[in-house]
N, C-alpha and C positions, 0 to 999 in steps of 0.2 A: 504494500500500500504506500500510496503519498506521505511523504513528510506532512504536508498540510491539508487537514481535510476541509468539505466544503461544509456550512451551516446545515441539519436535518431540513429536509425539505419538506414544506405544503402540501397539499391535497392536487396542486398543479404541476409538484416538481421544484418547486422554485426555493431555495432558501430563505427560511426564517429569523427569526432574534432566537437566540439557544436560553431556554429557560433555568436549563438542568446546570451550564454549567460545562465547558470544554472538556473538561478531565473525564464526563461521559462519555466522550466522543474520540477519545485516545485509541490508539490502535490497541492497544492492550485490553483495553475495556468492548471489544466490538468484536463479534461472529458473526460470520456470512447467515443469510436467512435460513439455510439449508441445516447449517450447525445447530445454529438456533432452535431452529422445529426438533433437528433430533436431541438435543438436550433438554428442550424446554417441554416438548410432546403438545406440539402446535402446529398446525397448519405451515408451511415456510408461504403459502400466500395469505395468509392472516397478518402473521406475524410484517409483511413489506405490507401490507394496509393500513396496520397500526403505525409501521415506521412514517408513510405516505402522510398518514393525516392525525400523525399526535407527537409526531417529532420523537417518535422512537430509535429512530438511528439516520443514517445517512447512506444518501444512491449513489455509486460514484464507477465508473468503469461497465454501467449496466448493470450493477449488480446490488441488491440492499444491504447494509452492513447492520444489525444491528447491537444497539448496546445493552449488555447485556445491567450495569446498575439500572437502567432506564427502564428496562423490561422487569425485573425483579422487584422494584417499588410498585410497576403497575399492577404485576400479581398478587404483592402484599397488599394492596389497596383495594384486594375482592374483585378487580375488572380484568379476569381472565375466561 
C-alpha cells in the first residue's frame, strides 16, 4: 500500500472529513474487505457498503481496505 492514504470515502466515492481519526486508517490498522468478511464472518460486500457510506475504511487501487478499530467499535455498538 501507499505511504499516504486517501480520506474514507462517501456514499459517491468521494473523500470525507475523517471523524475516527488517521491512526484508523494506518496500514497496520486496515484489511482488505475479503480478510475482513473472513475474520469478521460478514459479507466482504457488506462490509465495502458500510466502508462506502459510514466511513468505514478506505477505496484505493479498486479495492476496499477496511479498518479494522472502525469496524470493531461498530460491532460493539450492536450495529452488526
Amino acid at each position: 500500500m501507499a505511504a499516504s492514504l486517501p480520506e474514507p470515502a462517501d456514499e459517491k466515492g468521494v473523500g470525507t472529513v475523517d471523524p475516527l481519526g488517521a491512526d484508523d486508517l494506518a496500514d497496520g490498522s486496515l484489511l482488505d474487505a475479503t480478510a475482513a468478511a473472513e475474520r469478521f464472518g460478514y459479507d466482504r460486500h457488506t462490509l465495502a457498503r458500510w466502508c462506502r457510506t459510514e466511513g468505514l475504511g478506505i477505496r484505493q487501487g479498486g479495492r476496499w481496505w477496511v479498518s479494522v478499530p472502525r469496524l470493531q467499535a461498530r460491532l460493539a455498538n450492536g450495529k452488526g
